[in-house]
PDB file of N, H, CA, C and O in Angstrom:
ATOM      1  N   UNK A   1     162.711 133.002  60.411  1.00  0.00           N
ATOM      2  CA  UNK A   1     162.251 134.009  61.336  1.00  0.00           C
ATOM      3  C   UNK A   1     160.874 133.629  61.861  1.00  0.00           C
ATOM      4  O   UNK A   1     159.996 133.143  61.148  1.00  0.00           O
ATOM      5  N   UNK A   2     160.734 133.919  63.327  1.00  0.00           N
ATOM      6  H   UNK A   2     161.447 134.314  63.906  1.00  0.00           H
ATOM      7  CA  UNK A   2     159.416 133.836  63.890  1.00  0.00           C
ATOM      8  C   UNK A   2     158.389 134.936  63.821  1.00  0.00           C
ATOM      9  O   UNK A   2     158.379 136.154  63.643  1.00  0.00           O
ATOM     10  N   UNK A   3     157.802 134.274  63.971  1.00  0.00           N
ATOM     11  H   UNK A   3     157.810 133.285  64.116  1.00  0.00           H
ATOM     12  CA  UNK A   3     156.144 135.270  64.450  1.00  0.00           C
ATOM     13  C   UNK A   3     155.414 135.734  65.319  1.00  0.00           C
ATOM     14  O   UNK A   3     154.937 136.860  65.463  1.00  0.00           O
ATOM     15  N   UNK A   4     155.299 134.285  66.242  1.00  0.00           N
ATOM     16  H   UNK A   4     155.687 133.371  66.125  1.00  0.00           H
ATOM     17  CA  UNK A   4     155.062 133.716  67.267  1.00  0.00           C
ATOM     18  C   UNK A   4     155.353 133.274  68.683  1.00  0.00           C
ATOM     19  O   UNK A   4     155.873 132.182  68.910  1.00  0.00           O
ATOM     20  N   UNK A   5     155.039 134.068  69.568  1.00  0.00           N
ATOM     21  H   UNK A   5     154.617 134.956  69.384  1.00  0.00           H
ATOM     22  CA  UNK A   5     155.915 133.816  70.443  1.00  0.00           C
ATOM     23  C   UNK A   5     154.720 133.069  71.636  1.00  0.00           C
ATOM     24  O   UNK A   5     153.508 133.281  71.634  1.00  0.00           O
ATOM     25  N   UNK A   6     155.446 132.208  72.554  1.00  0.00           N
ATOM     26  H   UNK A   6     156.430 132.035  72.556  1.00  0.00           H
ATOM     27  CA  UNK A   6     154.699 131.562  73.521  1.00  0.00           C
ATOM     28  C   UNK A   6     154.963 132.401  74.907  1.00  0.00           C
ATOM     29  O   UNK A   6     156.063 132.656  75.397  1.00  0.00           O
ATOM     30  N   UNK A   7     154.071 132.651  75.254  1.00  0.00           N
ATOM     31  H   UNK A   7     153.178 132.443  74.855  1.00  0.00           H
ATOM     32  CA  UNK A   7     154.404 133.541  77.016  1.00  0.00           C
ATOM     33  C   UNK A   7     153.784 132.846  78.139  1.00  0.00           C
ATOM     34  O   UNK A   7     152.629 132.474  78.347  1.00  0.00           O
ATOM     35  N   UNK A   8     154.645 132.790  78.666  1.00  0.00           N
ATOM     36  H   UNK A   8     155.583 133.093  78.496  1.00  0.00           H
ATOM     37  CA  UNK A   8     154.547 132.183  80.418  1.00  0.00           C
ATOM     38  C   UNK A   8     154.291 133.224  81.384  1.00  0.00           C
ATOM     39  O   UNK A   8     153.990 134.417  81.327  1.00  0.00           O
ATOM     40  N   UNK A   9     154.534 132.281  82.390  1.00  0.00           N
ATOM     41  H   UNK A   9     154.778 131.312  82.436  1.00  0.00           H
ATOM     42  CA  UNK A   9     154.230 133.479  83.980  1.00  0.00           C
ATOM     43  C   UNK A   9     153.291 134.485  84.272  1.00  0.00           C
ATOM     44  O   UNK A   9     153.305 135.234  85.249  1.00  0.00           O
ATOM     45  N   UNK A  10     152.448 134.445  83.323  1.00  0.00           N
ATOM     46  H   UNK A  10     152.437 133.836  82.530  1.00  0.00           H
ATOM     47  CA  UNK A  10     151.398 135.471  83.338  1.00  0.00           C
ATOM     48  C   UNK A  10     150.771 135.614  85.030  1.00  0.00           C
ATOM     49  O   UNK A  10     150.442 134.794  85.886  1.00  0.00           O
ATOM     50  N   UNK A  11     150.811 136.864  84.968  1.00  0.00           N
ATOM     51  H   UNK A  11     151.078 137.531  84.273  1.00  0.00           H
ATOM     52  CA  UNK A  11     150.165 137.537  86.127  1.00  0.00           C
ATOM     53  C   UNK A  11     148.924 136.845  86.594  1.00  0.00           C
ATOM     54  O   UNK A  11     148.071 137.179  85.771  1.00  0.00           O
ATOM     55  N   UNK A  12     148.296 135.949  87.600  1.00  0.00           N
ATOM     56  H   UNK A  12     148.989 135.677  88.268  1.00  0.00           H
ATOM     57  CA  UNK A  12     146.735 136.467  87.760  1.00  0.00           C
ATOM     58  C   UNK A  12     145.815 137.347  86.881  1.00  0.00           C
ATOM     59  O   UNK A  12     145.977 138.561  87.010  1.00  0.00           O
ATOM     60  N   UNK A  13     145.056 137.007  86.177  1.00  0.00           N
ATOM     61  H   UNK A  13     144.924 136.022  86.072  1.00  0.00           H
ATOM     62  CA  UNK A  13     144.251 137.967  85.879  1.00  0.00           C
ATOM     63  C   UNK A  13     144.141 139.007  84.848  1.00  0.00           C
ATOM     64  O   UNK A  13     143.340 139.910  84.605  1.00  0.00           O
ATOM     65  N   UNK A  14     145.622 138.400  84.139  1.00  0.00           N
ATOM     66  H   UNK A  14     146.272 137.667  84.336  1.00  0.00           H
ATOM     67  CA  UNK A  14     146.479 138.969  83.158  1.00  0.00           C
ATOM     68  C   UNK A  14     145.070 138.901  81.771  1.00  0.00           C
ATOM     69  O   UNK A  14     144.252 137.982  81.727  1.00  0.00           O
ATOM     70  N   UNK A  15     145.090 139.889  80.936  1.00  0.00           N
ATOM     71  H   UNK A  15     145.755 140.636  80.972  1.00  0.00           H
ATOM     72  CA  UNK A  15     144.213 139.651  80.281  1.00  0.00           C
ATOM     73  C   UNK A  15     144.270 139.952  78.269  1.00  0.00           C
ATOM     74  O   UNK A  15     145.133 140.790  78.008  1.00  0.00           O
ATOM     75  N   UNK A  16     143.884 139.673  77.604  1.00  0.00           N
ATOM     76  H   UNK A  16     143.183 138.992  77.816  1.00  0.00           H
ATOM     77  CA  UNK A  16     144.490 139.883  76.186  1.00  0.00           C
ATOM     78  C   UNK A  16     144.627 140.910  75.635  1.00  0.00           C
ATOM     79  O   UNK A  16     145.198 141.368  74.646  1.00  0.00           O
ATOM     80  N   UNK A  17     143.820 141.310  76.678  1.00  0.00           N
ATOM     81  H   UNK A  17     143.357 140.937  77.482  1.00  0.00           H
ATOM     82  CA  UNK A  17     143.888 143.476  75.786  1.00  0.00           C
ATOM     83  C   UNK A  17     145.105 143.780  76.571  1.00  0.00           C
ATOM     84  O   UNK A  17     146.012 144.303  75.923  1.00  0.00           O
ATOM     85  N   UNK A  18     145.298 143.585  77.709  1.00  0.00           N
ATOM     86  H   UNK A  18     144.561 143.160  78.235  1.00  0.00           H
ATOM     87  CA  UNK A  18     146.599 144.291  78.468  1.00  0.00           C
ATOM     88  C   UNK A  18     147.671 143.791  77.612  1.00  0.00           C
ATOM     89  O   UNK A  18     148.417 144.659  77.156  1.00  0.00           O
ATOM     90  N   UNK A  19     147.948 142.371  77.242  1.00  0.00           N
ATOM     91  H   UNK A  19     147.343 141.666  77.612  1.00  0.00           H
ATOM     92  CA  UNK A  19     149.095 141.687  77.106  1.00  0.00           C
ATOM     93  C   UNK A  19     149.163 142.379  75.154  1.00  0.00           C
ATOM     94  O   UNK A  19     150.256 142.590  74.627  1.00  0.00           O
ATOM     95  N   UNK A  20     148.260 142.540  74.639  1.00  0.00           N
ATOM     96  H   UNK A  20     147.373 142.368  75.067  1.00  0.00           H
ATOM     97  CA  UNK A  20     148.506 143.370  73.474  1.00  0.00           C
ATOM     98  C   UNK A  20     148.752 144.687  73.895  1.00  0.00           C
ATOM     99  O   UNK A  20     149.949 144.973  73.895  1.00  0.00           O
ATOM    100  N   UNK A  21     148.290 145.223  74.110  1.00  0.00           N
ATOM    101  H   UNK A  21     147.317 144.991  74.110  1.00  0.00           H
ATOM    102  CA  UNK A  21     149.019 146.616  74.599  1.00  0.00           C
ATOM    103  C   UNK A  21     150.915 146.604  74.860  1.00  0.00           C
ATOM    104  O   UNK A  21     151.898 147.051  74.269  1.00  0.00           O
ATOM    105  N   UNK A  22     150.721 146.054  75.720  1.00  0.00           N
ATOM    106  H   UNK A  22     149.922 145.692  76.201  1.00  0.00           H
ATOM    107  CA  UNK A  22     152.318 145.647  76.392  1.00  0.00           C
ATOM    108  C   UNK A  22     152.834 144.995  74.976  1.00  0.00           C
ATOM    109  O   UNK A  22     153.995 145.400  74.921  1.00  0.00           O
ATOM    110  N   UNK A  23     152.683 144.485  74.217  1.00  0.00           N
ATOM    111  H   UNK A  23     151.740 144.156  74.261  1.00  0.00           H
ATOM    112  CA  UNK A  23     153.633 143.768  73.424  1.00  0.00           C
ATOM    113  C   UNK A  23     153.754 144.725  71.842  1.00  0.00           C
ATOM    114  O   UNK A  23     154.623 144.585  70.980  1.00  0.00           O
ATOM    115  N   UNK A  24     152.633 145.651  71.835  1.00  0.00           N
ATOM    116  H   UNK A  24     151.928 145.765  72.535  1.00  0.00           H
ATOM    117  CA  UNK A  24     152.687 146.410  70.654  1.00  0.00           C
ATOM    118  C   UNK A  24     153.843 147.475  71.088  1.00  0.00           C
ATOM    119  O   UNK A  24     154.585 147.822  70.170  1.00  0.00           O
ATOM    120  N   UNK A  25     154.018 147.878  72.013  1.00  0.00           N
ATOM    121  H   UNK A  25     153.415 147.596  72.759  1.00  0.00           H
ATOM    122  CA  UNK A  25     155.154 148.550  72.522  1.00  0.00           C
ATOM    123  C   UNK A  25     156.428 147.924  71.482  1.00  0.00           C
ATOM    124  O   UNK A  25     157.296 148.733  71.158  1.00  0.00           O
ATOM    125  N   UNK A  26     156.518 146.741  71.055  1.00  0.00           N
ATOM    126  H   UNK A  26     155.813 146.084  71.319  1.00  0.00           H
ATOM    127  CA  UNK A  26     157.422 146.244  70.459  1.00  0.00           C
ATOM    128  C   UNK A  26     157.116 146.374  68.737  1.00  0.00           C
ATOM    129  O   UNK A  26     157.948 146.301  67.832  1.00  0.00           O
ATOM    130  N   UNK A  27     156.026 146.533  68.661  1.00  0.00           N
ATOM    131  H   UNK A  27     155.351 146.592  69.396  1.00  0.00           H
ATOM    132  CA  UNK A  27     155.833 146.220  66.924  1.00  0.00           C
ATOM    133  C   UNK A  27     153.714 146.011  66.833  1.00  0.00           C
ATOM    134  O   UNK A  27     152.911 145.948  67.764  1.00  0.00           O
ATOM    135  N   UNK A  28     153.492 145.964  65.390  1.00  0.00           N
ATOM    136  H   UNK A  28     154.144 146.015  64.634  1.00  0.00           H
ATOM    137  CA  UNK A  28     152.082 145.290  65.270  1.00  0.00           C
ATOM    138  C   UNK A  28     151.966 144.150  66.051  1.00  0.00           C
ATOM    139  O   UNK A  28     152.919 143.390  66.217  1.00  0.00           O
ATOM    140  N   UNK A  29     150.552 143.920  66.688  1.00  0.00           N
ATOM    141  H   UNK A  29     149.777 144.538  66.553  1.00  0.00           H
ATOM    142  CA  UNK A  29     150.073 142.489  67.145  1.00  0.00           C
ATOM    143  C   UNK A  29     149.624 142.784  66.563  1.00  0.00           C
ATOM    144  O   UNK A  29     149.165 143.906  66.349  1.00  0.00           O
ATOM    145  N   UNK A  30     149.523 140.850  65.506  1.00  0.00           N
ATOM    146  H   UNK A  30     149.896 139.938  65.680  1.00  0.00           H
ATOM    147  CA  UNK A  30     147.562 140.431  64.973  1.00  0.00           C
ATOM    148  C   UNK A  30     147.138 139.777  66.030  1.00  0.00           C
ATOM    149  O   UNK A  30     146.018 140.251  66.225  1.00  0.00           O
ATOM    150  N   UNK A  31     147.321 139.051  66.761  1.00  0.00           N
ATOM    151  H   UNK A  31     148.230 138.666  66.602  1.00  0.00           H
ATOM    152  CA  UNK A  31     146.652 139.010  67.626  1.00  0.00           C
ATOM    153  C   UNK A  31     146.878 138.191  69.067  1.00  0.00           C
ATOM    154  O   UNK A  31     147.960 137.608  69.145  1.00  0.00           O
ATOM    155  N   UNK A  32     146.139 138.100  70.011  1.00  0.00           N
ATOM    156  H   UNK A  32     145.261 138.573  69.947  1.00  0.00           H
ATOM    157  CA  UNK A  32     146.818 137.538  71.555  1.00  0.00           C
ATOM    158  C   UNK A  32     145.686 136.895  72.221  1.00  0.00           C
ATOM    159  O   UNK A  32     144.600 137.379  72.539  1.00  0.00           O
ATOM    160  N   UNK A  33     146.333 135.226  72.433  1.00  0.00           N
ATOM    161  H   UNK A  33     147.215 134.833  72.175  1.00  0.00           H
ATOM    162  CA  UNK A  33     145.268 134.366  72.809  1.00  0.00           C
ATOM    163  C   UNK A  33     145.485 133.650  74.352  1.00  0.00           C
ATOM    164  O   UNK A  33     146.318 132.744  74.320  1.00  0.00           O
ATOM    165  N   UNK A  34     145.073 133.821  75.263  1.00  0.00           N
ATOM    166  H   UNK A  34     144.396 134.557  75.289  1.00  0.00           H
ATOM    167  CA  UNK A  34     145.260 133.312  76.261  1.00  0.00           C
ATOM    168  C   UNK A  34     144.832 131.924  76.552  1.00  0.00           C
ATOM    169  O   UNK A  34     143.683 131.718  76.161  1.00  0.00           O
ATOM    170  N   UNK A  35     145.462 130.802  77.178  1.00  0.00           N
ATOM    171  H   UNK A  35     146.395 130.970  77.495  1.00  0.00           H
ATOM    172  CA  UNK A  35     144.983 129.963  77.296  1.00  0.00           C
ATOM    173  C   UNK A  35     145.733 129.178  78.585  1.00  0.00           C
ATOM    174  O   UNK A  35     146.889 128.755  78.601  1.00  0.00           O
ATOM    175  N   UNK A  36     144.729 129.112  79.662  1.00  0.00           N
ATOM    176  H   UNK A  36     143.790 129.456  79.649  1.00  0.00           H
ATOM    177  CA  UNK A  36     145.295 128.944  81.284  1.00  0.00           C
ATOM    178  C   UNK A  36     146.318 130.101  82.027  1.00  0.00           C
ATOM    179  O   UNK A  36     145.995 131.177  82.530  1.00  0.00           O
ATOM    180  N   UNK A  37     147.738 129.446  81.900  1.00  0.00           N
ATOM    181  H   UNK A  37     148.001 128.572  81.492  1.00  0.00           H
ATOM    182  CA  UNK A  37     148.410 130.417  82.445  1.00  0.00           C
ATOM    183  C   UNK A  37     149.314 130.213  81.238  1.00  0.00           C
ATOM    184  O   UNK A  37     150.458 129.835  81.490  1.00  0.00           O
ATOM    185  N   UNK A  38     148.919 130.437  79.745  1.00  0.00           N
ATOM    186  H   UNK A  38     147.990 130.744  79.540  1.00  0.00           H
ATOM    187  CA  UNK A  38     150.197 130.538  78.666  1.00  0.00           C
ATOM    188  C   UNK A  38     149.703 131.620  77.661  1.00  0.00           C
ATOM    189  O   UNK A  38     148.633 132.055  78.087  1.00  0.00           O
ATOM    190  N   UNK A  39     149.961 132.060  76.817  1.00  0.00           N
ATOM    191  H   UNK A  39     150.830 131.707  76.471  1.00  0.00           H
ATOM    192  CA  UNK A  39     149.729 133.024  76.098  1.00  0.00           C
ATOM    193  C   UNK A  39     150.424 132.967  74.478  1.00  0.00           C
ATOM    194  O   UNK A  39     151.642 133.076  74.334  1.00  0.00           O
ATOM    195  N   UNK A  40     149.430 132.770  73.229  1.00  0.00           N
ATOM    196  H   UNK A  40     148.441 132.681  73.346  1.00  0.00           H
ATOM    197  CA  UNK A  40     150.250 133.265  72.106  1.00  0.00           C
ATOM    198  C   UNK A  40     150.705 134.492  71.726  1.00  0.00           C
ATOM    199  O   UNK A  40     149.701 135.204  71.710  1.00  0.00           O
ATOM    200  N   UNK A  41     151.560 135.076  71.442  1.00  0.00           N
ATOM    201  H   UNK A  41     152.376 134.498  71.455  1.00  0.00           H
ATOM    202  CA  UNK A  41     151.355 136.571  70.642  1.00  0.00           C
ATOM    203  C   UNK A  41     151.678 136.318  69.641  1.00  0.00           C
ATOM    204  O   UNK A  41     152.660 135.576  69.669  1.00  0.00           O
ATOM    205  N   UNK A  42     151.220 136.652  68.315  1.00  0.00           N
ATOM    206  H   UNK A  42     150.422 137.254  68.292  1.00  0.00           H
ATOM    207  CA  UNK A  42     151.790 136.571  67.359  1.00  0.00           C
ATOM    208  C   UNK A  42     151.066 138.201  66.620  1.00  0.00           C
ATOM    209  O   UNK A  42     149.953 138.725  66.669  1.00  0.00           O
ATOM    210  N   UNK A  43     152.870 138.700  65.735  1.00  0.00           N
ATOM    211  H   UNK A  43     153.775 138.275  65.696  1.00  0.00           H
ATOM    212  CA  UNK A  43     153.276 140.080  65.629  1.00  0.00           C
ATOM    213  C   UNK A  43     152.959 139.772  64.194  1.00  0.00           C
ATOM    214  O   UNK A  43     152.865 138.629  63.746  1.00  0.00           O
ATOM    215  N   UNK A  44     152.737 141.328  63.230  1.00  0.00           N
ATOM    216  H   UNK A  44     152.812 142.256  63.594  1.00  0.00           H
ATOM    217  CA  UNK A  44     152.774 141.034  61.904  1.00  0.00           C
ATOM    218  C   UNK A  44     153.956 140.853  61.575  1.00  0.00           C
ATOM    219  O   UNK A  44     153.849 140.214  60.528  1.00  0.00           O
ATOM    220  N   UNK A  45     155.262 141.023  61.822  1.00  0.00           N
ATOM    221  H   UNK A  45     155.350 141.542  62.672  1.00  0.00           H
ATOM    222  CA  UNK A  45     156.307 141.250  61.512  1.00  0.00           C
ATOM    223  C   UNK A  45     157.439 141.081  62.673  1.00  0.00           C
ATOM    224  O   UNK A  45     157.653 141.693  63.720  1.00  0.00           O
ATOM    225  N   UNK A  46     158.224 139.710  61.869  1.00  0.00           N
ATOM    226  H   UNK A  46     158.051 139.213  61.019  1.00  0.00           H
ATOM    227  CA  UNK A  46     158.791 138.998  62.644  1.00  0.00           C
ATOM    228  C   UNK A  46     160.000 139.860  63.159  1.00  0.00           C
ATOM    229  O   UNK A  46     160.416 139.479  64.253  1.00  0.00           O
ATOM    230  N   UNK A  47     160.606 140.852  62.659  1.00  0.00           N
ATOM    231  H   UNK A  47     160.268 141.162  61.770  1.00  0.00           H
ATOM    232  CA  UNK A  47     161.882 141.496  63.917  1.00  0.00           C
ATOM    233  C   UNK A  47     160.871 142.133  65.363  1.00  0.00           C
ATOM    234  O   UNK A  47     161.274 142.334  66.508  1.00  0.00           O
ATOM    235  N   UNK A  48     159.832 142.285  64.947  1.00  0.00           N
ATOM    236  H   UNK A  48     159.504 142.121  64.017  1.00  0.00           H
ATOM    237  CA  UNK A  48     159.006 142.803  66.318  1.00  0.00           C
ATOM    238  C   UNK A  48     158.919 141.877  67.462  1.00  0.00           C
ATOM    239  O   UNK A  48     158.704 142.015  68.666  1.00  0.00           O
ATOM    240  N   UNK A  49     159.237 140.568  66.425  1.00  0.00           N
ATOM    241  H   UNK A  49     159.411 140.456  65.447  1.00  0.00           H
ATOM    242  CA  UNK A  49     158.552 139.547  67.922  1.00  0.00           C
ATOM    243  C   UNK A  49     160.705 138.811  68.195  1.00  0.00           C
ATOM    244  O   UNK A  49     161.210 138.148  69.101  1.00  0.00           O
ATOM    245  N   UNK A  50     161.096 139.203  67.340  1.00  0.00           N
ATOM    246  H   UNK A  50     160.685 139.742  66.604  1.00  0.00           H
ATOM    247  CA  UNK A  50     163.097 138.934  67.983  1.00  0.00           C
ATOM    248  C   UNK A  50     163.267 140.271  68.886  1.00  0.00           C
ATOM    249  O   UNK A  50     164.245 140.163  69.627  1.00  0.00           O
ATOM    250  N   UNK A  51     162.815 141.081  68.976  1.00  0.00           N
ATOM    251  H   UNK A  51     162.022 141.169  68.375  1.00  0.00           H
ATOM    252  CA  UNK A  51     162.981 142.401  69.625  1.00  0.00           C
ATOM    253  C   UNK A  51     162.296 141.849  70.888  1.00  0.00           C
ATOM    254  O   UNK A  51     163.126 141.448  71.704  1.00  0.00           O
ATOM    255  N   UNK A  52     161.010 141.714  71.280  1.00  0.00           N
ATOM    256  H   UNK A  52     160.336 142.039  70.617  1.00  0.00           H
ATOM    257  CA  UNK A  52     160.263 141.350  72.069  1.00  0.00           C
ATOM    258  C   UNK A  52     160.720 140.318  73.248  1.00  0.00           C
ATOM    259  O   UNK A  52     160.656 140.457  74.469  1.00  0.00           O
ATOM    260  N   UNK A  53     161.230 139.172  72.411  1.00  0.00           N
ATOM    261  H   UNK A  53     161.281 139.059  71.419  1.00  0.00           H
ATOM    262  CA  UNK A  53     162.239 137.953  72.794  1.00  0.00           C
ATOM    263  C   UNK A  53     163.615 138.881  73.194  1.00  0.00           C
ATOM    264  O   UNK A  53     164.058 139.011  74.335  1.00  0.00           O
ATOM    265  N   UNK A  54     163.853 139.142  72.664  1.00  0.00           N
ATOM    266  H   UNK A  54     163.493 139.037  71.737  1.00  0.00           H
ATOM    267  CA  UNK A  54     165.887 139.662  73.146  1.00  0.00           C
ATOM    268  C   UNK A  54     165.370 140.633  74.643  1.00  0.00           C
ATOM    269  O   UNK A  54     165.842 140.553  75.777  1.00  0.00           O
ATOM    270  N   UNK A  55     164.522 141.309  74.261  1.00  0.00           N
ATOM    271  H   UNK A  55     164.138 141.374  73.340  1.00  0.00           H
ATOM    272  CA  UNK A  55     164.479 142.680  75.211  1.00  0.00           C
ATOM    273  C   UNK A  55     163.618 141.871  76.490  1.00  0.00           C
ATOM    274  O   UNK A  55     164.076 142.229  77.575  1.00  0.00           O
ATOM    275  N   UNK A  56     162.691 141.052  76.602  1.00  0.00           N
ATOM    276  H   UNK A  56     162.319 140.761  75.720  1.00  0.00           H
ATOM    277  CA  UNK A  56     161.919 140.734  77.978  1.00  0.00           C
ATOM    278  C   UNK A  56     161.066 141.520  77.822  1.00  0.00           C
ATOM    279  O   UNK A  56     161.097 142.506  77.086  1.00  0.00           O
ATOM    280  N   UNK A  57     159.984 141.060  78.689  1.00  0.00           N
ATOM    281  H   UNK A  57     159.959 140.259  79.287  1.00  0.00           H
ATOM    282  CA  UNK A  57     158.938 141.575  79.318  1.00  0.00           C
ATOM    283  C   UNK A  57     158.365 141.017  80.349  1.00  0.00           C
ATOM    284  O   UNK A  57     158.129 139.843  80.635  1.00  0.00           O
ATOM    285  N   UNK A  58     158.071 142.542  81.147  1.00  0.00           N
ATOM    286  H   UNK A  58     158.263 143.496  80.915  1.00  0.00           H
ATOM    287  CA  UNK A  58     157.358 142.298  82.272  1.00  0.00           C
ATOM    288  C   UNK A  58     156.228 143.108  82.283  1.00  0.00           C
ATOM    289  O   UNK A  58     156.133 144.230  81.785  1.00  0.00           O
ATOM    290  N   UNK A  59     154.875 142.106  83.230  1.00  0.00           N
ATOM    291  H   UNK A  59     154.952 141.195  83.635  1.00  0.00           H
ATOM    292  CA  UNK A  59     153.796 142.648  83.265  1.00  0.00           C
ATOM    293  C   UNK A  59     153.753 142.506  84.879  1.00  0.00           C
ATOM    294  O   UNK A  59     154.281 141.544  85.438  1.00  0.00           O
ATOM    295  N   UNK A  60     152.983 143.691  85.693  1.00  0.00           N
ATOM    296  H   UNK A  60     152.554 144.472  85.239  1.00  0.00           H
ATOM    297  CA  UNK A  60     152.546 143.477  86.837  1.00  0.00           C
ATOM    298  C   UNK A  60     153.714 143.037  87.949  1.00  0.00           C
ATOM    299  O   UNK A  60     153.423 142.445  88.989  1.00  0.00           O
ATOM    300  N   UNK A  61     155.002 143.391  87.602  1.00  0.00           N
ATOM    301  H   UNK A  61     155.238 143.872  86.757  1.00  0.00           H
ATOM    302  CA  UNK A  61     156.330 143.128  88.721  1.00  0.00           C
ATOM    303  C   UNK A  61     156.271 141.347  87.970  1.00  0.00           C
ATOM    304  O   UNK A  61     156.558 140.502  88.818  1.00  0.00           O
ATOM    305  N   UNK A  62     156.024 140.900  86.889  1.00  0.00           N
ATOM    306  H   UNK A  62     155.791 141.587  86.200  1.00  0.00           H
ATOM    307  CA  UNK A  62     155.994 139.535  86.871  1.00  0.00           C
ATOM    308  C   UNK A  62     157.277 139.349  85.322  1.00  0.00           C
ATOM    309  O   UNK A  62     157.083 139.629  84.139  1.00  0.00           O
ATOM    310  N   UNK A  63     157.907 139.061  85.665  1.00  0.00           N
ATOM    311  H   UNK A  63     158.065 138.833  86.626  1.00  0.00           H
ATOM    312  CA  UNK A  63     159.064 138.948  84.408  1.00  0.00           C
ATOM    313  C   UNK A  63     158.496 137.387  83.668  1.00  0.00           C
ATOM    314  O   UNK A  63     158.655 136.314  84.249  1.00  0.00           O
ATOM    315  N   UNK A  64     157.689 137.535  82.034  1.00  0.00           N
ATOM    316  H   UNK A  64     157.560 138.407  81.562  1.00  0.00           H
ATOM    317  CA  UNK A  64     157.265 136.882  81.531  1.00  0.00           C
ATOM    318  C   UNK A  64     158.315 136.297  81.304  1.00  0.00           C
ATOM    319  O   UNK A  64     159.394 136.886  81.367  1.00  0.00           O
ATOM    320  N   UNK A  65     158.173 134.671  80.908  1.00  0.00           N
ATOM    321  H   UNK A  65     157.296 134.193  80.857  1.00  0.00           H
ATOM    322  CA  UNK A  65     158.799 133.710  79.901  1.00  0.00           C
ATOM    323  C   UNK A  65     158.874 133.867  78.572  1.00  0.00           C
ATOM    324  O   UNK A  65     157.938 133.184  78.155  1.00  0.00           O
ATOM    325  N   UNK A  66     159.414 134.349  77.656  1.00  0.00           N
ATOM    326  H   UNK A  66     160.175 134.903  77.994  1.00  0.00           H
ATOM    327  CA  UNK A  66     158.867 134.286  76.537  1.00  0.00           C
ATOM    328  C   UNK A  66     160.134 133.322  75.381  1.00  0.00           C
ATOM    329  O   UNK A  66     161.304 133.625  75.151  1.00  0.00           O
ATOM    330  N   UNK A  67     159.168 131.895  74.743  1.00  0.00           N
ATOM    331  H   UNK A  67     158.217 131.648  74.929  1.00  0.00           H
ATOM    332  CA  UNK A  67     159.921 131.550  73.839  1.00  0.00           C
ATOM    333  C   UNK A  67     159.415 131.197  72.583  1.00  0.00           C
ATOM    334  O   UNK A  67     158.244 130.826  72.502  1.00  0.00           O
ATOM    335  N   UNK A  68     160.356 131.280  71.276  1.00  0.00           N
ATOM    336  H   UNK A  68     161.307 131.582  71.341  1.00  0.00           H
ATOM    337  CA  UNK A  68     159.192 131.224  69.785  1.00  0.00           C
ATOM    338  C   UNK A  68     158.436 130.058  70.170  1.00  0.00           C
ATOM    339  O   UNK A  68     158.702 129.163  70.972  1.00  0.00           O
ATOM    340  N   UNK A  69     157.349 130.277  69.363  1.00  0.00           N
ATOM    341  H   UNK A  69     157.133 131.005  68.712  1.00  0.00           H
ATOM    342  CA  UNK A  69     156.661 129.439  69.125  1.00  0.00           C
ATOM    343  C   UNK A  69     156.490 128.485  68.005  1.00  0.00           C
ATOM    344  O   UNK A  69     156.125 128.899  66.904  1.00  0.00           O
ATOM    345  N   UNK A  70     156.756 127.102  68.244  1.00  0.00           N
ATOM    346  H   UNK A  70     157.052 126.766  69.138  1.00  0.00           H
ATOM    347  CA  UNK A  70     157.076 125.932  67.223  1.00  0.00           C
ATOM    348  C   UNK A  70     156.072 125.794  66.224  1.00  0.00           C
ATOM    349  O   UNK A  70     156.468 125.117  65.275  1.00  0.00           O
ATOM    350  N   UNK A  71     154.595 126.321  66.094  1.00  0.00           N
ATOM    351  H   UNK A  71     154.274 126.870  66.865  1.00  0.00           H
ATOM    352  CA  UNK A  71     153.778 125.775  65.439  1.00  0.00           C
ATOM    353  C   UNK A  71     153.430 127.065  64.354  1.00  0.00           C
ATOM    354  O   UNK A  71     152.592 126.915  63.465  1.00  0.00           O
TER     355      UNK A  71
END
């Protein structure tokens, strides 16, 4: 089971407090790191982040990428 998930497509301007907000909707974040246009989330508890993955998300009309994260 994962933890970790990698997010794409981020909005412009998209920012780590929004993208935690939006993803706690699914479960605990520890925490959300932006870096260019990619994003980690990683959940305390891994059915939060298979829920997260199965169900999609969108921020800002922008339908994120989201796939686990390998590391």
């Amino acid at each position: 089971m994962y933890q970790k998930l990698l997010v794409s497509n981020l909005p412009d301007g998209a920012d780590e407090t929004e993208l935690q907000e939006l993803f706690e909707s699914f479960g605990r974040v520890d925490f959300v790191k932006i870096t260019r246009r990619y994003a980690i989330v990683q959940f305390e508890d891994s059915r939060a982040a298979e829920i997260a993955f199965a169900y999609g998300v969108t921020l800002r009309a922008h339908r994120l990428n989201i796939k686990e994260a390998q590391w």
